[in-house]
N, CA, C and O atoms as CSV, one atom per row, in Angstrom:
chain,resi,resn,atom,element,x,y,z
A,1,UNK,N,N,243.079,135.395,62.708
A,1,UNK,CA,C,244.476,135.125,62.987
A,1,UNK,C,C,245.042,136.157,63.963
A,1,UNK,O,O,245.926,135.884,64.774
A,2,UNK,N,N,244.372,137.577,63.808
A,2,UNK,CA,C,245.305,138.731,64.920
A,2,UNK,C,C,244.646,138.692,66.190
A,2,UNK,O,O,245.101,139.220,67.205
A,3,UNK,N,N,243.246,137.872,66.101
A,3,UNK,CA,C,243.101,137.741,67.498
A,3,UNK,C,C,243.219,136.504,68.260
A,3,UNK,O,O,242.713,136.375,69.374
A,4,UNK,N,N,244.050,135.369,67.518
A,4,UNK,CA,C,244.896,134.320,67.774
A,4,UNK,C,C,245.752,134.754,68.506
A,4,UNK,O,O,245.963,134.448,69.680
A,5,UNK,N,N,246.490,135.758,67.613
A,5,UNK,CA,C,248.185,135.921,68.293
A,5,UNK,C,C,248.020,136.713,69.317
A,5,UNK,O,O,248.683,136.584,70.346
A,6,UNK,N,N,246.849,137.892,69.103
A,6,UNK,CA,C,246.633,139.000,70.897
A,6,UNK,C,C,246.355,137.911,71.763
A,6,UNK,O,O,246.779,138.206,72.880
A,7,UNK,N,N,245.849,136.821,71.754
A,7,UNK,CA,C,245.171,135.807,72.674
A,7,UNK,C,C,246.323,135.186,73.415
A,7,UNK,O,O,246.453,135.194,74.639
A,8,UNK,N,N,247.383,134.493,72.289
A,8,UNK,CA,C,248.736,133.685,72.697
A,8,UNK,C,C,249.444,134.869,73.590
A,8,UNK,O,O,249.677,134.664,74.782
A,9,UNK,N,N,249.821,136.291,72.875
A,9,UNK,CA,C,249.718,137.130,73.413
A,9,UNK,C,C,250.012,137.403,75.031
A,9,UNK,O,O,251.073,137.472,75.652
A,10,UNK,N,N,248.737,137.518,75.416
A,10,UNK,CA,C,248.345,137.841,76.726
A,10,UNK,C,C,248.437,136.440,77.804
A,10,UNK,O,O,248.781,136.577,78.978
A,11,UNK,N,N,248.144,135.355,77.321
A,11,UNK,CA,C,248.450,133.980,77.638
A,11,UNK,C,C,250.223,134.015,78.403
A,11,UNK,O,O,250.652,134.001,79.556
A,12,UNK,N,N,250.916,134.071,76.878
A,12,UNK,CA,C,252.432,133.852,77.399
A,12,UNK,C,C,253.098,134.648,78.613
A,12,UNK,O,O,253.974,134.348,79.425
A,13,UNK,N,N,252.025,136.220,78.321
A,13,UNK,CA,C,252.780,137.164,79.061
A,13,UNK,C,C,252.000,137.169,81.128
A,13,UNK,O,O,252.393,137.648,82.191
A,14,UNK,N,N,250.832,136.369,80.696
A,14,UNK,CA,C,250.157,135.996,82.136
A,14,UNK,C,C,250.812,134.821,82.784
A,14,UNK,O,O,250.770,134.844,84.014
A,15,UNK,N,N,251.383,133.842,82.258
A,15,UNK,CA,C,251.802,132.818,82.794
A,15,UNK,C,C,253.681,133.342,82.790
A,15,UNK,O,O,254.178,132.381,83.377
A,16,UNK,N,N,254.440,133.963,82.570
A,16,UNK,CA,C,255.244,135.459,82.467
A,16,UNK,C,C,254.960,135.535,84.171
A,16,UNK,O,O,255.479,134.781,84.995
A,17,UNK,N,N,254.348,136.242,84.358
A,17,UNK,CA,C,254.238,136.816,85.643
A,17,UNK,C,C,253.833,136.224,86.598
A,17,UNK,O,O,254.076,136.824,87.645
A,18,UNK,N,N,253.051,134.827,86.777
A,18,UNK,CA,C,253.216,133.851,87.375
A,18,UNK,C,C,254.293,133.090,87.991
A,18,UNK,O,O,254.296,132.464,89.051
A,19,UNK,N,N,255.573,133.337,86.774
A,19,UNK,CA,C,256.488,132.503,87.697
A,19,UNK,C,C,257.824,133.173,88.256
A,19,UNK,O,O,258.931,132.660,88.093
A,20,UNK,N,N,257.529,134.795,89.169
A,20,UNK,CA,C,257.985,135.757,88.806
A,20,UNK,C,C,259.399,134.967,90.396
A,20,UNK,O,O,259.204,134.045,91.188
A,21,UNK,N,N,260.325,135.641,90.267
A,21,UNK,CA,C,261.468,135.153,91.136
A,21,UNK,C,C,261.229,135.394,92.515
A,21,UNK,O,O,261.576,136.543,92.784
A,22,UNK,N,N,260.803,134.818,93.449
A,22,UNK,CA,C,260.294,135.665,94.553
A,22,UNK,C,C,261.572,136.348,95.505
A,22,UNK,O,O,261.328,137.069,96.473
A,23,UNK,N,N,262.882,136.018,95.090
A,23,UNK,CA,C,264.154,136.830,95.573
A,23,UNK,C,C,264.164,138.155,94.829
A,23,UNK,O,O,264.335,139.178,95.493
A,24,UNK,N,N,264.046,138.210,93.905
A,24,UNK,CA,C,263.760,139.497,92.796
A,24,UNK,C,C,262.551,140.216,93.750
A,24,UNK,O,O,262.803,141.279,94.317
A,25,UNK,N,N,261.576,139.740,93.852
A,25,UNK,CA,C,260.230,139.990,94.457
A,25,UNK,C,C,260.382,141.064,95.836
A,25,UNK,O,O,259.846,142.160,95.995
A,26,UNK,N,N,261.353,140.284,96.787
A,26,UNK,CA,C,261.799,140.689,97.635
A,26,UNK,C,C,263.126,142.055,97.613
A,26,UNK,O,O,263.252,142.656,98.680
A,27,UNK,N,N,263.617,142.286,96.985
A,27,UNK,CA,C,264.317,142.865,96.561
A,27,UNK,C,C,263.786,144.363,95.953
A,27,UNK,O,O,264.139,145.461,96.383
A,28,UNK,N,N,262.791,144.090,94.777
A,28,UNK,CA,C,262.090,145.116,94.497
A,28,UNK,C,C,261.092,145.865,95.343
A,28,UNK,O,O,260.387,146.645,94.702
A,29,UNK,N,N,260.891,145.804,96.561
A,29,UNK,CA,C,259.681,145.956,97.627
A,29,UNK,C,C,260.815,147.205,98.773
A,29,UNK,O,O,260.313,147.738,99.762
A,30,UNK,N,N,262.181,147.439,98.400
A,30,UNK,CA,C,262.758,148.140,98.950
A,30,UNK,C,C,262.730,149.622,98.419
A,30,UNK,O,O,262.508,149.503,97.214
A,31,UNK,N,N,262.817,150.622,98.646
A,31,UNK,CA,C,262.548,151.621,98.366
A,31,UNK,C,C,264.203,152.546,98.216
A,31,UNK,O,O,264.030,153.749,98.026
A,32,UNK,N,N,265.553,152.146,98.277
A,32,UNK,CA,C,266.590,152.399,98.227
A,32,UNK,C,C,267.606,150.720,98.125
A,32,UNK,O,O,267.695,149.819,98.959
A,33,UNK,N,N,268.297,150.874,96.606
A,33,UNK,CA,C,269.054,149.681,96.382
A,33,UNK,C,C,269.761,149.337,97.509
A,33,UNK,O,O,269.749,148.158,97.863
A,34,UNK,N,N,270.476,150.296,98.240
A,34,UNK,CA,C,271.507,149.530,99.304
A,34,UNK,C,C,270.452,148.199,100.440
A,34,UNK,O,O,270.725,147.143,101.009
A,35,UNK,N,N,269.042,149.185,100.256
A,35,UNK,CA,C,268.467,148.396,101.687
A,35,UNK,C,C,268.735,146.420,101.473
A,35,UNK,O,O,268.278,145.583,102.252
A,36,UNK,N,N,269.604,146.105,100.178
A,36,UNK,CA,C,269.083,145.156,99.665
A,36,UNK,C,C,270.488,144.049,100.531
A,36,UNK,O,O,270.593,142.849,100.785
A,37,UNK,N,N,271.155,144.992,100.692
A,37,UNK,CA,C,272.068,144.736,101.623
A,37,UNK,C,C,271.724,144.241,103.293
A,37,UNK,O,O,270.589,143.850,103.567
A,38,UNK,N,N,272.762,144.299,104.310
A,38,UNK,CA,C,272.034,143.624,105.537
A,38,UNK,C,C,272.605,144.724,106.700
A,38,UNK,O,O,273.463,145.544,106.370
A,39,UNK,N,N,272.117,144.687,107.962
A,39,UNK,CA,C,272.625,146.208,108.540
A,39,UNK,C,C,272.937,145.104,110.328
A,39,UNK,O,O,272.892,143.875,110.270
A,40,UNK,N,N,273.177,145.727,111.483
A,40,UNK,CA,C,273.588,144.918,112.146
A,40,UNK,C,C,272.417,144.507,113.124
A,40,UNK,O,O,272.807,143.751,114.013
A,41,UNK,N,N,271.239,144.787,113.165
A,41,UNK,CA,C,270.057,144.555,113.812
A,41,UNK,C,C,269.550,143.346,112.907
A,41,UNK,O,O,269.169,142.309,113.450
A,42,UNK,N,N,269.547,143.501,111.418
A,42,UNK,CA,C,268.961,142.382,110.384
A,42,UNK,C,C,269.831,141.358,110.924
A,42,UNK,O,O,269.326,140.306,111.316
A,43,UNK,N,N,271.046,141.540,110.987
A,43,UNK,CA,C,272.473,140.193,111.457
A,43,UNK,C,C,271.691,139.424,113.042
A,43,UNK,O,O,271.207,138.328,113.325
A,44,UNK,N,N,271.864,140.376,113.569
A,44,UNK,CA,C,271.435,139.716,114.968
A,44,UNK,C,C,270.204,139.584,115.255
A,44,UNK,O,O,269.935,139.597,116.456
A,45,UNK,N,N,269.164,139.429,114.348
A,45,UNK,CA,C,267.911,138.532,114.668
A,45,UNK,C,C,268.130,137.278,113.579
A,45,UNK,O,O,267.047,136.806,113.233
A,46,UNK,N,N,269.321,136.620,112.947
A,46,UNK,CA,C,269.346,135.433,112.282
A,46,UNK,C,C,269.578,134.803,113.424
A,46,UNK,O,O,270.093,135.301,114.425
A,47,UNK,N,N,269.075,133.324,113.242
A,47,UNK,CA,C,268.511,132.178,114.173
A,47,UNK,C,C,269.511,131.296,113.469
A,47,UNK,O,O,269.859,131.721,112.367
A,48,UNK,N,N,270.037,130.182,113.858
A,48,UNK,CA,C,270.438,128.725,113.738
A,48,UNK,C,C,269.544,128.345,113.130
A,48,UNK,O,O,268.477,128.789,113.554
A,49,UNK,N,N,269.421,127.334,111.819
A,49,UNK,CA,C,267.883,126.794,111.511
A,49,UNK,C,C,267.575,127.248,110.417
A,49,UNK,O,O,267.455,126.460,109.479
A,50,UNK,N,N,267.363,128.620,110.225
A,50,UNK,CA,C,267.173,129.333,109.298
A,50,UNK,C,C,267.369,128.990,107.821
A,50,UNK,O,O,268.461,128.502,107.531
A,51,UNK,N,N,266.552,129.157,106.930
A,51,UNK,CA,C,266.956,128.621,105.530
A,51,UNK,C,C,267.651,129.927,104.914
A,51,UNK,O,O,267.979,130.964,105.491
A,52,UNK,N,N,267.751,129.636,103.837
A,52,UNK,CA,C,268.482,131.022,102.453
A,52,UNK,C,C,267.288,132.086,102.889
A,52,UNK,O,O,267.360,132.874,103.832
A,53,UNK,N,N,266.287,131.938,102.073
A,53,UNK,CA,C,265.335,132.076,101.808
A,53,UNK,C,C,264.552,133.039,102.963
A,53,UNK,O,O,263.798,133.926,102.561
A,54,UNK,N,N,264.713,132.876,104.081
A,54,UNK,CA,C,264.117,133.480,105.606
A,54,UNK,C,C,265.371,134.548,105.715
A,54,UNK,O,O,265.154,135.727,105.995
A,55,UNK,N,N,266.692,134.045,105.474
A,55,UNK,CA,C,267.511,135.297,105.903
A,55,UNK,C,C,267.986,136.342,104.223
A,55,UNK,O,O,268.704,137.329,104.068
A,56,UNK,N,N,267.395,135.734,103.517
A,56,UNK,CA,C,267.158,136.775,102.610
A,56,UNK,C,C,266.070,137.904,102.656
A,56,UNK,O,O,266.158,139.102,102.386
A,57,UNK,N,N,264.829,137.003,103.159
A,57,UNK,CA,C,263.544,137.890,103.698
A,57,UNK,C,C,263.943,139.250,104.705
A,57,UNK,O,O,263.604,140.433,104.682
A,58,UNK,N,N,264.769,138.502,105.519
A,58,UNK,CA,C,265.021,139.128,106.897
A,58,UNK,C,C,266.223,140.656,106.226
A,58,UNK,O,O,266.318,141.741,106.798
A,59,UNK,N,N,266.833,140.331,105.173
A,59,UNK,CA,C,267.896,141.482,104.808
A,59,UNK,C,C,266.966,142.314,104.049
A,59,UNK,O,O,266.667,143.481,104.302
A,60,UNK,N,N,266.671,141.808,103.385
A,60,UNK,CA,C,265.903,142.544,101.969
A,60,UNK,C,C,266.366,142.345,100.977
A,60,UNK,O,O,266.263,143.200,100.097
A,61,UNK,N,N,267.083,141.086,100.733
A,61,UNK,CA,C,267.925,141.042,99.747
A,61,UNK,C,C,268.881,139.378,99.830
A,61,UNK,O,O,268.967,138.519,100.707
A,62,UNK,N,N,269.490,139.525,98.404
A,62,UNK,CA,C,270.206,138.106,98.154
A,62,UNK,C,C,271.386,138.178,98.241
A,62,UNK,O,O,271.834,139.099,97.556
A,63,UNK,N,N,272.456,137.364,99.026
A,63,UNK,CA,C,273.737,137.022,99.496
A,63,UNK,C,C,274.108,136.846,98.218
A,63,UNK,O,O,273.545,136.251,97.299
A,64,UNK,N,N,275.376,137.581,98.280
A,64,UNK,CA,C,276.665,137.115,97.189
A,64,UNK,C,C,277.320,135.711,97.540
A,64,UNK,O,O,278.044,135.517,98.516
A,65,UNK,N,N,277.014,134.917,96.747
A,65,UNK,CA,C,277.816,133.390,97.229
A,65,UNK,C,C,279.373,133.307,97.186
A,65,UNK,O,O,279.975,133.866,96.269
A,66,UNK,N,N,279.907,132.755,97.969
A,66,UNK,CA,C,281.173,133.361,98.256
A,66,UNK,C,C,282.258,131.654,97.927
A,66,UNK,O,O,283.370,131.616,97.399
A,67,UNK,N,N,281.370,130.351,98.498
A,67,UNK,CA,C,281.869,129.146,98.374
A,67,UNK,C,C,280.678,128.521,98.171
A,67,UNK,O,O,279.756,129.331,98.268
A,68,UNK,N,N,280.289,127.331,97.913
A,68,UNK,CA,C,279.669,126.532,98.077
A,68,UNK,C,C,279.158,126.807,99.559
A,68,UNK,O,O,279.891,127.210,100.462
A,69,UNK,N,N,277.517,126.478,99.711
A,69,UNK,CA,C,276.311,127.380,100.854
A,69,UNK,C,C,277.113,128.575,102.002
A,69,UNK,O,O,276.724,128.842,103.139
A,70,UNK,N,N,278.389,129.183,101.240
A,70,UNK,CA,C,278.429,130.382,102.123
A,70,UNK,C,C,278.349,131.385,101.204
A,70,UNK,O,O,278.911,131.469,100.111
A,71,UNK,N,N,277.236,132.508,102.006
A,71,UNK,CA,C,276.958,133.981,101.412
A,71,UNK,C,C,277.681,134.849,102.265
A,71,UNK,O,O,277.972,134.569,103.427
A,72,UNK,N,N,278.039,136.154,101.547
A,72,UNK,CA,C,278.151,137.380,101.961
A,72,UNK,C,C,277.031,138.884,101.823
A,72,UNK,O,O,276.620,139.382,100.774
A,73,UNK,N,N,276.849,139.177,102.732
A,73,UNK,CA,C,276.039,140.704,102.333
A,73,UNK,C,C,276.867,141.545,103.112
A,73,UNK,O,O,277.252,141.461,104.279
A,74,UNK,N,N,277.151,142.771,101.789
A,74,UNK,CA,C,277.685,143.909,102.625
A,74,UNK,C,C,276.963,144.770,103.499
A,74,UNK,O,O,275.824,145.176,103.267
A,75,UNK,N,N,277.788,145.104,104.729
A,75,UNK,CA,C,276.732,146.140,105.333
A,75,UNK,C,C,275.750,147.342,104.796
A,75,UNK,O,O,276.395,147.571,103.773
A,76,UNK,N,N,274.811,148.152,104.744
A,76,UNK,CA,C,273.962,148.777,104.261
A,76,UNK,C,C,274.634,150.421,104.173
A,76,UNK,O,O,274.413,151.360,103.409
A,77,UNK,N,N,275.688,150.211,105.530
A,77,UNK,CA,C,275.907,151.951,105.821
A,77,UNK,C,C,277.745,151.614,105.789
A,77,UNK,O,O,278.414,152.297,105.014
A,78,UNK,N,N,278.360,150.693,106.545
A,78,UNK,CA,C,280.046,150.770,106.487
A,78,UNK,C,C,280.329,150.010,105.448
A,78,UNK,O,O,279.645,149.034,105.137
A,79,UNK,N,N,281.218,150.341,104.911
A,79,UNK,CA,C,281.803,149.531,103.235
A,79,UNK,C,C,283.010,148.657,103.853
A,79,UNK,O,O,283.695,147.832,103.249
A,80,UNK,N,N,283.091,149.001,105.063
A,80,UNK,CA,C,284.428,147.813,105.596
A,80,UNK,C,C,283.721,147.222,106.473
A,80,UNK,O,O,284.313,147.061,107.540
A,81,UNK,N,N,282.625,146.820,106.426
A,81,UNK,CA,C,282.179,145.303,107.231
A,81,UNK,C,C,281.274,144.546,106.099
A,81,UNK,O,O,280.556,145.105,105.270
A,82,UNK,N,N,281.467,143.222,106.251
A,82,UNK,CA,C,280.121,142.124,106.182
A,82,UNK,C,C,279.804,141.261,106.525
A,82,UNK,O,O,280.375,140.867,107.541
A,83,UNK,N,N,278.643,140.330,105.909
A,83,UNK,CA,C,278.649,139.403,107.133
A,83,UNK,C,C,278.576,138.242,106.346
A,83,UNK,O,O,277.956,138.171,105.285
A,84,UNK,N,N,279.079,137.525,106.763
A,84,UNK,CA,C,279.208,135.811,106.433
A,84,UNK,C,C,278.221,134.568,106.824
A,84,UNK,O,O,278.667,133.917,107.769
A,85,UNK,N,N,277.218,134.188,106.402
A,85,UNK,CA,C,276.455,133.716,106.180
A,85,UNK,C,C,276.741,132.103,105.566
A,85,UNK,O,O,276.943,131.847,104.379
A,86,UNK,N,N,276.698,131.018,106.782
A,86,UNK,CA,C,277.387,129.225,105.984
A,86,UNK,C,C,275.679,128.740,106.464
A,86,UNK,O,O,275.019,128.927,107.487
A,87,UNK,N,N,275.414,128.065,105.202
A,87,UNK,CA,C,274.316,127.225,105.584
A,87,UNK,C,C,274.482,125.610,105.134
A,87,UNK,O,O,275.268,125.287,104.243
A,88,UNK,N,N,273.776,124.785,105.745
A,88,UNK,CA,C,273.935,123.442,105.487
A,88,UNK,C,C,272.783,122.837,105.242
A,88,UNK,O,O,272.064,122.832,106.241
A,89,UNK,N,N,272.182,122.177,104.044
A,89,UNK,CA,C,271.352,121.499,104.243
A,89,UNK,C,C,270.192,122.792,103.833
A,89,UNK,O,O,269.299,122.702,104.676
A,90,UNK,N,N,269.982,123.561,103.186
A,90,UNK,CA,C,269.205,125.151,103.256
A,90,UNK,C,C,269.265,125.659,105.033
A,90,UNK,O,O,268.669,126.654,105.446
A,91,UNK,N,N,269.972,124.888,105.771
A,91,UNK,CA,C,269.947,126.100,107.702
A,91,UNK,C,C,270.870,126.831,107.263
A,91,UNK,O,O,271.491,126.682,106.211
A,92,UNK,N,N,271.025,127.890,108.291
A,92,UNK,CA,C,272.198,128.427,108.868
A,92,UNK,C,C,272.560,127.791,109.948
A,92,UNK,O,O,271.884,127.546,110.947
A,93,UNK,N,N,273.880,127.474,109.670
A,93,UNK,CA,C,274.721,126.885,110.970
A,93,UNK,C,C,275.586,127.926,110.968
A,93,UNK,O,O,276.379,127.245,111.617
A,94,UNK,N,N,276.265,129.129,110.813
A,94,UNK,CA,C,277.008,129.905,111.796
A,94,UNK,C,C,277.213,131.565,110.805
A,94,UNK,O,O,277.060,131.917,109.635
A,95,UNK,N,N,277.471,131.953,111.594
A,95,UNK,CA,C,277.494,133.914,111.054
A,95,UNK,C,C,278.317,134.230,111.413
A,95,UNK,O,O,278.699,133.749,112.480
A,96,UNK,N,N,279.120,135.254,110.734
A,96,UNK,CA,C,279.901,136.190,111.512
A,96,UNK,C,C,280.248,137.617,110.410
A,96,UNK,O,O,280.006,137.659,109.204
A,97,UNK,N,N,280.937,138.814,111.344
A,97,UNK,CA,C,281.080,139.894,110.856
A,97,UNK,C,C,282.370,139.856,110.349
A,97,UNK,O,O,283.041,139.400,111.275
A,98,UNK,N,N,282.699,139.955,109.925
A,98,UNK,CA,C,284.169,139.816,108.719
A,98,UNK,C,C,284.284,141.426,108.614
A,98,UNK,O,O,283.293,142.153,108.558
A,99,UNK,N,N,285.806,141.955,108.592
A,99,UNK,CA,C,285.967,143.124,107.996
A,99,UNK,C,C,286.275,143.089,106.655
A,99,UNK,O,O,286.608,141.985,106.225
A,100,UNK,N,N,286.242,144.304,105.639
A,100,UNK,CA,C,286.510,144.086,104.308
A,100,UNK,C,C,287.314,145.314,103.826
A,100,UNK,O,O,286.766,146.416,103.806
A,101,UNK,N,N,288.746,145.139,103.393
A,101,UNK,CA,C,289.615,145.995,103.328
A,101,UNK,C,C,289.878,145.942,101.843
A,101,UNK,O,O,289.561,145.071,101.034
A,102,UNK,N,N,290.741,147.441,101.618
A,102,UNK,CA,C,290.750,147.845,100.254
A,102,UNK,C,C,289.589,148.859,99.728
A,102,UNK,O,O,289.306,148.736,98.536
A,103,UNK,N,N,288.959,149.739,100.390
A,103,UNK,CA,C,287.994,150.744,100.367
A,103,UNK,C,C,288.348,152.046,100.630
A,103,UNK,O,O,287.497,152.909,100.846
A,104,UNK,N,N,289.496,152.256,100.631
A,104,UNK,CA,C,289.997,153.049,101.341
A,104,UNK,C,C,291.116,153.750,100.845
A,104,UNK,O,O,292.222,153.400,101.255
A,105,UNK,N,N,291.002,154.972,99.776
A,105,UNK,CA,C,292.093,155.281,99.304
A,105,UNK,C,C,293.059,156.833,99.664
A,105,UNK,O,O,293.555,157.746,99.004
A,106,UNK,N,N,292.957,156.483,100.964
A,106,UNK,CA,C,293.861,157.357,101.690
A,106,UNK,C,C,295.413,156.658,102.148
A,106,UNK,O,O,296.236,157.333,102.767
């Protein structure tokens, strides 16, 4: 019977790691949390076309959904920019840099 349950065991926890999140995946492969964010070189190599998925690759990280298929990622280094991210269909059809105010308690 105890080498039933070590068996189920190792089973549950192998098929566990099989179906591991590959946005998580991507995310953990950064070596500092902010990188998970997007910086303005990551912005300006997104393409038209593009799925979630490719410009998540391309940040290091997963967009805060902001509406229905529009994301936000904050910049990596200024806390008053980000970028806006609308996709249709899994593309990107359009980007832009948005400022973000209220950071600032001077």
């Amino acid at each position: 019977m105890r080498k039933l349950c070590v068996l189920l065991f190792i089973v549950a926890t192998a098929a566990l790691v099989g179906c591991g999140d590959p946005i998580l995946d991507i995310e953990e492969k950064n070596i500092y949390h902010w990188q998970k964010y997007m910086n303005q070189k990551e912005f300006d190599s997104l393409k038209e076309g593009m799925s979630y998925f490719e410009v998540v690759e391309c940040a290091g990280g997963r967009g805060e959904k902001v509406k229905n298929n529009i994301y936000r990622w904050r910049d990596e280094t200024l806390m008053t920019q980000a970028y806006v991210i609308e996709f249709k269909d899994d593309q990107l059809i359009s980007k832009k840099v948005v400022e973000l105010k209220g950071h600032s308690n001077r």
